[in-house]
C-alpha positions in Angstrom: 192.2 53.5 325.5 193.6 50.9 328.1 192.4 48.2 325.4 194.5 49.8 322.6 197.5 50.3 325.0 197.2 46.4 326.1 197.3 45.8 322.5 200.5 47.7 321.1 201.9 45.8 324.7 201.1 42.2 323.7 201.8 42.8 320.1 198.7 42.7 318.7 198.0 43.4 314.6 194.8 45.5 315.0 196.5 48.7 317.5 199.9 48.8 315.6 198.2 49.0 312.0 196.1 51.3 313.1 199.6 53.3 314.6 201.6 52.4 311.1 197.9 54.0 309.0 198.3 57.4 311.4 202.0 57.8 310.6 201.5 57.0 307.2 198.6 59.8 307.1 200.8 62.3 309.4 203.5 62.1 306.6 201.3 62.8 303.4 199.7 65.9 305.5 203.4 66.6 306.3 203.9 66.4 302.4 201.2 68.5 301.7 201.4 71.3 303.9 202.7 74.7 302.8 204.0 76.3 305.6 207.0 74.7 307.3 209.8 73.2 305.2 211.1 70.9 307.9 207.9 69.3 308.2 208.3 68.6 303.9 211.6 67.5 304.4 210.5 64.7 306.9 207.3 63.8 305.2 209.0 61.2 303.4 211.1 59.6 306.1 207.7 59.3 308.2 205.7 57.9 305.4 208.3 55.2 305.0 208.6 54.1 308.0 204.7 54.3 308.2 205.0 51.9 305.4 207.1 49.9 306.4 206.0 49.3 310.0 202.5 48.1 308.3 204.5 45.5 306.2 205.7 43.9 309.3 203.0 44.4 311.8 200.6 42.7 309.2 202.4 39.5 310.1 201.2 40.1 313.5 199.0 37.7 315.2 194.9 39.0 315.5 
């Protein structure tokens, strides 16, 4: 955990794709599920930004 921590601090691409792969996961289950339409109505929001932050973080150093 301290590893992963040390490597969202010193900007590192491995810990912040793996951050931009979990949002864009949390906002297709948020897409998905049938229960709360708040969650549906911010799927796509956190999917995009999801996306997005894996387009620049992939630019990241190793």
């Amino acid at each position: 955990m301290s590893e992963f921590i040390n490597g969202i601090l010193r900007l590192r691409r491995g810990p912040w794709e793996m951050l931009a792969s979990v949002l864009i996961a949390l906002g297709v289950v948020m897409l998905m599920q049938p229960v709360a339409i708040w969650l549906y109505t911010y799927s796509f929001v956190v999917t995009l930004v999801g996306t997005i932050m894996f387009i620049i973080v992939s630019h990241f150093p190793e």
